[in-house]
N, C-alpha and C positions, 0 to 999 in steps of 0.2 A: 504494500500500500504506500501511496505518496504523498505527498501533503498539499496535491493538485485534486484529493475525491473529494474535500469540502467545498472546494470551486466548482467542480462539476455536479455535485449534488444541488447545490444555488443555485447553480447554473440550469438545471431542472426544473426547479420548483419558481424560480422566477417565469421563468418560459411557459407553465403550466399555467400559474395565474393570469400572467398577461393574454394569454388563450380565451382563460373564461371572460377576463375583461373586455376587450374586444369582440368577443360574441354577445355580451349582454344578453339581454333578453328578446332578440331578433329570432323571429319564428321557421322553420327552414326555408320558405319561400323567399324571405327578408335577403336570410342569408346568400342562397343562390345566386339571389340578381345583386347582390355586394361586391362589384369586385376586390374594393379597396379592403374592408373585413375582411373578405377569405382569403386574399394574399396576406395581411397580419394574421389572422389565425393559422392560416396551416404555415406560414414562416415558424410563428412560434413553436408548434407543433414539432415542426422539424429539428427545434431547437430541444425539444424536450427528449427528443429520439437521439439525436446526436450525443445530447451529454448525457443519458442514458447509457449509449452504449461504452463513453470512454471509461462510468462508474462499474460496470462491469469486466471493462476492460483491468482495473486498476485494481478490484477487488471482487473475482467472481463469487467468493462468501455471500454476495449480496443478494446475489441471483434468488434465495429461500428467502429473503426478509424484503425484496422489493420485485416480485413476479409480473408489475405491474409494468418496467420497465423492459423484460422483451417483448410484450404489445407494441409499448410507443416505439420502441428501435422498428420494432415492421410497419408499422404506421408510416413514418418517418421514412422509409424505404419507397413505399407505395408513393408516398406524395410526390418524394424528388424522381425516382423511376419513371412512373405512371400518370404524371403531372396532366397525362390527359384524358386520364382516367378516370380521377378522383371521385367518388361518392360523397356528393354531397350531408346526404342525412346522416352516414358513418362519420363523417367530422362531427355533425354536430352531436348526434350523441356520446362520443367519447368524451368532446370535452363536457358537456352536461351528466354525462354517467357516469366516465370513471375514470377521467383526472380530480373531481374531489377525493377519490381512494389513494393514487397518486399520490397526491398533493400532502395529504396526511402521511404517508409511510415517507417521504423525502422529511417532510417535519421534522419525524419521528428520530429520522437517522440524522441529520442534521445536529439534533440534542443531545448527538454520542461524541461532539469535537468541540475541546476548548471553545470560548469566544476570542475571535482574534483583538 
């Protein structure tokens, strides 16, 4: 482990919240016809996958205490790959469904490192 997984683990959970923030409360239709929203959402999204995967990269221990993080790494995969593919409603229910789970287990682990 390096003293770069608490970066990456923020580096997560920031990403995650600014997901929900920028989806607000826009209903899938909203969302759809948003382009400026679903470039910020799935940007951050992408961002949630990425440093997802460097934390597993850095400490695959983590892999049992945050499951939720190889979703977003294939998430994350789809968006940048499949960029023309994308599912709309699967965006938005991930960030509505289950980046609050997310969101929480990054917390969680988060509250296992010093404050700098």
């Amino acid at each position: 482990m390096t003293s770069r997984l608490p970066k990456h683990l923020h580096d997560a959970l920031t990403a995650a919240r600014r997901a929900a923030e920028f989806l607000g409360e826009l209903d899938l239709e909203a969302y759809r016809t948003n382009a400026l929203v679903r470039s910020a959402v799935e940007r951050q999204l992408e961002i949630v996958g990425e440093a997802g995967k460097r934390v597993l990269d850095e400490a695959p221990e983590l892999r049992a205490r945050l499951p939720e993080l190889e979703l977003a790494i294939g998430l994350r995969n789809r968006l940048i790959h499949g960029y023309d593919r994308v599912l709309h409603g699967v965006v938005v229910d991930t960030v509505r469904l289950d980046l609050p789970k997310l969101r929480a287990a990054l917390e969680a682990e988060l509250k296992r490192f010093p404050l700098a």
